[in-house]
Biotite code that builds the C-alpha atoms (Angstrom):
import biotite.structure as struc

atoms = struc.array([
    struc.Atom([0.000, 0.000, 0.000], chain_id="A", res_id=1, res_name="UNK", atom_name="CA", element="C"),
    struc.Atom([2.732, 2.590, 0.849], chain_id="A", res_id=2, res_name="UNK", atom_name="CA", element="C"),
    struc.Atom([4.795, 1.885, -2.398], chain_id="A", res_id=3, res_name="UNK", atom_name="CA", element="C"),
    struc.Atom([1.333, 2.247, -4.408], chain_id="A", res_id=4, res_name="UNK", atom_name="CA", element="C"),
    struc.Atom([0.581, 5.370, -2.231], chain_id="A", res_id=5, res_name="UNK", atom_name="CA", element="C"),
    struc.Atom([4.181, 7.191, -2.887], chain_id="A", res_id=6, res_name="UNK", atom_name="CA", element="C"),
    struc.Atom([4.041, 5.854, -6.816], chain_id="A", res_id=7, res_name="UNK", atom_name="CA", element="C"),
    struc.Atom([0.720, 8.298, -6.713], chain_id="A", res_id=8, res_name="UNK", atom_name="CA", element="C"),
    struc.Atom([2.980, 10.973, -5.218], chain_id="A", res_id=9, res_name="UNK", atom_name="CA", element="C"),
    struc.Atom([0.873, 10.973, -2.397], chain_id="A", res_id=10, res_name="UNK", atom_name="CA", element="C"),
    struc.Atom([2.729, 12.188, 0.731], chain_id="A", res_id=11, res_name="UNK", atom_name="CA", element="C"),
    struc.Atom([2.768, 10.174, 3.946], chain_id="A", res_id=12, res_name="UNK", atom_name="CA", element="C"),
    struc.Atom([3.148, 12.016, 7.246], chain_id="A", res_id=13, res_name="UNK", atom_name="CA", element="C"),
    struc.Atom([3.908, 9.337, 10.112], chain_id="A", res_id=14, res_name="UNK", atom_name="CA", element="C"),
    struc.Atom([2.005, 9.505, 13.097], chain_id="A", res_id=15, res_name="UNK", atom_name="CA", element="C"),
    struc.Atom([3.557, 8.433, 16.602], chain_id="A", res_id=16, res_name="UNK", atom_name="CA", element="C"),
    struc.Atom([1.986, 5.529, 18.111], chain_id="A", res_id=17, res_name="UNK", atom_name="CA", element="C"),
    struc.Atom([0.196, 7.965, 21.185], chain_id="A", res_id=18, res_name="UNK", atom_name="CA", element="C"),
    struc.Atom([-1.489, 10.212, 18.680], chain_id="A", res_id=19, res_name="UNK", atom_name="CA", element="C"),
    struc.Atom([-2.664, 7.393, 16.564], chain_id="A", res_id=20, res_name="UNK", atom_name="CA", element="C"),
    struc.Atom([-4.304, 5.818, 19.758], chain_id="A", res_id=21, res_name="UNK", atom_name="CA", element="C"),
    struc.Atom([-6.057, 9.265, 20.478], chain_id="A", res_id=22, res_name="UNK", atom_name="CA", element="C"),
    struc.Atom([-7.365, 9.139, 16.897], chain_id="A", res_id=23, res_name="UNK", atom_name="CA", element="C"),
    struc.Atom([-5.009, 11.426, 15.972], chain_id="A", res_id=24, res_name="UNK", atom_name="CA", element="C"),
    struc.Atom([-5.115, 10.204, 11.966], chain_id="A", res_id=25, res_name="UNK", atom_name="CA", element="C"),
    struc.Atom([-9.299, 10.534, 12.156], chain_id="A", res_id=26, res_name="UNK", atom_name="CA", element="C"),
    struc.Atom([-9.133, 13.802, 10.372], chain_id="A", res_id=27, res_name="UNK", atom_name="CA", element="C"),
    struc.Atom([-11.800, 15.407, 7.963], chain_id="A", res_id=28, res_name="UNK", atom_name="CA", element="C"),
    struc.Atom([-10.246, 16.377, 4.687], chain_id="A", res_id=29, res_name="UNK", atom_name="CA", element="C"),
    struc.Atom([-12.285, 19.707, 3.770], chain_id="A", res_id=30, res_name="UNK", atom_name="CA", element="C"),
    struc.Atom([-10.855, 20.618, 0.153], chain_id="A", res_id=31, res_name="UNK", atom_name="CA", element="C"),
    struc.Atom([-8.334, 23.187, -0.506], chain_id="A", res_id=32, res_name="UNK", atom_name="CA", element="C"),
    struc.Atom([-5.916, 21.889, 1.665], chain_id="A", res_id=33, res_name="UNK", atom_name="CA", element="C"),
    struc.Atom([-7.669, 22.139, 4.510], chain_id="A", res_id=34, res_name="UNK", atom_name="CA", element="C"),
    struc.Atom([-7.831, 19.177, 7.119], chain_id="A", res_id=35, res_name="UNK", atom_name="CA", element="C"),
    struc.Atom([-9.842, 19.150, 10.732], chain_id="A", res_id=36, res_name="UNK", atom_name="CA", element="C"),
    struc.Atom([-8.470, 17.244, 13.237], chain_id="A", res_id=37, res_name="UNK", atom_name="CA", element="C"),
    struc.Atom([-7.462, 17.650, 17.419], chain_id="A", res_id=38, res_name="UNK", atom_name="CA", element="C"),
    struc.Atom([-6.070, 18.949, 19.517], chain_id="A", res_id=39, res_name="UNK", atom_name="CA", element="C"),
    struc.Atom([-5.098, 15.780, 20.281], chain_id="A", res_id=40, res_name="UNK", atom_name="CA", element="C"),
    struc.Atom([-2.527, 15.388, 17.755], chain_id="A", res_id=41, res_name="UNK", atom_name="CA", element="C"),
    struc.Atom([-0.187, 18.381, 18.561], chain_id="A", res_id=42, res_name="UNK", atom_name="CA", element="C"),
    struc.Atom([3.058, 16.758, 16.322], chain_id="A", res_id=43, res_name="UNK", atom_name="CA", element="C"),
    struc.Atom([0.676, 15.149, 13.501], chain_id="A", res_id=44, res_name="UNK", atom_name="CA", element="C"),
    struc.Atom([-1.421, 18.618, 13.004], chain_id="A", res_id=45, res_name="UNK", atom_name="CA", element="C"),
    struc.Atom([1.975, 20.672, 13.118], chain_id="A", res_id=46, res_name="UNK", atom_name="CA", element="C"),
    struc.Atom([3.724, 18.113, 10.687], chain_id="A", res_id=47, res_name="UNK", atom_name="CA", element="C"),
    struc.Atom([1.102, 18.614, 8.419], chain_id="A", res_id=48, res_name="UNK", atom_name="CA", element="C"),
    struc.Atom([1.138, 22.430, 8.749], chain_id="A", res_id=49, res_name="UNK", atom_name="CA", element="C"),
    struc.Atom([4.810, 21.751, 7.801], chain_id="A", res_id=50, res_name="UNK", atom_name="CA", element="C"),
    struc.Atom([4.070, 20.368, 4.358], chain_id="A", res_id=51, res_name="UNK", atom_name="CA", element="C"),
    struc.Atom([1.168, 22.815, 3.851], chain_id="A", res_id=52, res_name="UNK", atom_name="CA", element="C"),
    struc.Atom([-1.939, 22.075, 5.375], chain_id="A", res_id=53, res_name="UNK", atom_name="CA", element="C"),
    struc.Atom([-4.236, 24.249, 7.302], chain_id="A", res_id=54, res_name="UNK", atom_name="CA", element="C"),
    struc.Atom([-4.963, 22.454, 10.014], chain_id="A", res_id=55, res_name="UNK", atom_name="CA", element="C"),
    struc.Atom([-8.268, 23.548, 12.426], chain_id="A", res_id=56, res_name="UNK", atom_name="CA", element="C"),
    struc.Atom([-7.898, 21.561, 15.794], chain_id="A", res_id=57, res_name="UNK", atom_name="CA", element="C"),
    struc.Atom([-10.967, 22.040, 18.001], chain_id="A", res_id=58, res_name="UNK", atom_name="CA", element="C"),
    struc.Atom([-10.510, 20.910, 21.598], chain_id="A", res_id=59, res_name="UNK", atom_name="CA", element="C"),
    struc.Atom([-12.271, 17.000, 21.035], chain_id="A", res_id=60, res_name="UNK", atom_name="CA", element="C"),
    struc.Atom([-11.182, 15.660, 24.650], chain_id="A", res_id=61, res_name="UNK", atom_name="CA", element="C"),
    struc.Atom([-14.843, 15.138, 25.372], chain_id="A", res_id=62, res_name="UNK", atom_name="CA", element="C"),
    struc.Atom([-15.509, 13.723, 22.023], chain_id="A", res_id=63, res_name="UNK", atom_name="CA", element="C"),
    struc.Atom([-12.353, 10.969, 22.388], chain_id="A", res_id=64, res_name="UNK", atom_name="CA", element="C"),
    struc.Atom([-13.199, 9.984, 25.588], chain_id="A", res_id=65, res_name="UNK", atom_name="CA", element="C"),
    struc.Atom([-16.087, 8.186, 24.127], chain_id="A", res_id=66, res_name="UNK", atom_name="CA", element="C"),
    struc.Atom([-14.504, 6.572, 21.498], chain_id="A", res_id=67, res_name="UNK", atom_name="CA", element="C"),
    struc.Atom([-15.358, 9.031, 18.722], chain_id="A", res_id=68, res_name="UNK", atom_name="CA", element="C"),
    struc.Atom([-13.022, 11.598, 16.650], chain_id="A", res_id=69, res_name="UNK", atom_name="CA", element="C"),
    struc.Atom([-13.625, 14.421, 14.292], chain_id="A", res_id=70, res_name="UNK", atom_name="CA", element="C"),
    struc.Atom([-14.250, 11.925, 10.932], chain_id="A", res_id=71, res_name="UNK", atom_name="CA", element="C"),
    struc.Atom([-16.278, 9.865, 13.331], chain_id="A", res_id=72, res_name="UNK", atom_name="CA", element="C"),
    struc.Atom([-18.458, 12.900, 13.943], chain_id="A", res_id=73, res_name="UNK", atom_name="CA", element="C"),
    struc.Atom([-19.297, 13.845, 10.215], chain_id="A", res_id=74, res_name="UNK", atom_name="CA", element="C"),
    struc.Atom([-21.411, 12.757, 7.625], chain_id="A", res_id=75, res_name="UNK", atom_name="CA", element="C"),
    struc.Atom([-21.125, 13.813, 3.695], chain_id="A", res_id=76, res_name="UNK", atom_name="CA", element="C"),
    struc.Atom([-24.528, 15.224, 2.741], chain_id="A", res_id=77, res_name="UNK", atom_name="CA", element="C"),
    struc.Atom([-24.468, 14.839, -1.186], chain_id="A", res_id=78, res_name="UNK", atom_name="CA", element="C"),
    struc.Atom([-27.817, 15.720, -2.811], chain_id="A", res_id=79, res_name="UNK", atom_name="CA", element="C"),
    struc.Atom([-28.679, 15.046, -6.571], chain_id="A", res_id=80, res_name="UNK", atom_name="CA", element="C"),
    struc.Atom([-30.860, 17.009, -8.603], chain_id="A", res_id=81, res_name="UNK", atom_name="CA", element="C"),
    struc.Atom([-34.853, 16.004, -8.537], chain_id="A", res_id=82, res_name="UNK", atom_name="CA", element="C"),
])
């Protein structure tokens, strides 16, 4: 997967093993290089400030403690044409 990722010049930013566990990597990717995510992941959200991103980290402590992050908390709404 990470050989077909890079061949796709997708960048990968690594994520320590404590931020992963506080669903650090369950970001929202909003467009425009624009990703939400927590406060949570201090290193992850400034690593990916680093290669560009804007990164809005809301305070989700109360969120996490139940076992949901920011991805968890959103839903796509897509609506066709009647």
């Amino acid at each position: 997967i990470i050989a077909w990722l890079k061949s796709k010049k997708i960048e990968i930013i690594p994520a320590s093993f404590k931020e992963t566990m506080a669903l650090g990597c369950n970001v929202v990717a909003l467009g425009g290089d624009r990703v939400l995510s927590t406060t949570a992941a201090m290193q992850l959200n400034a690593d990916m400030r680093a290669a560009g991103f804007t990164v809005y980290d809301p305070d989700m402590s109360m969120f996490l403690q139940a076992g949901g992050g920011v991805h968890c908390m959103c839903q796509p709404l897509n609506r066709e044409a009647a």
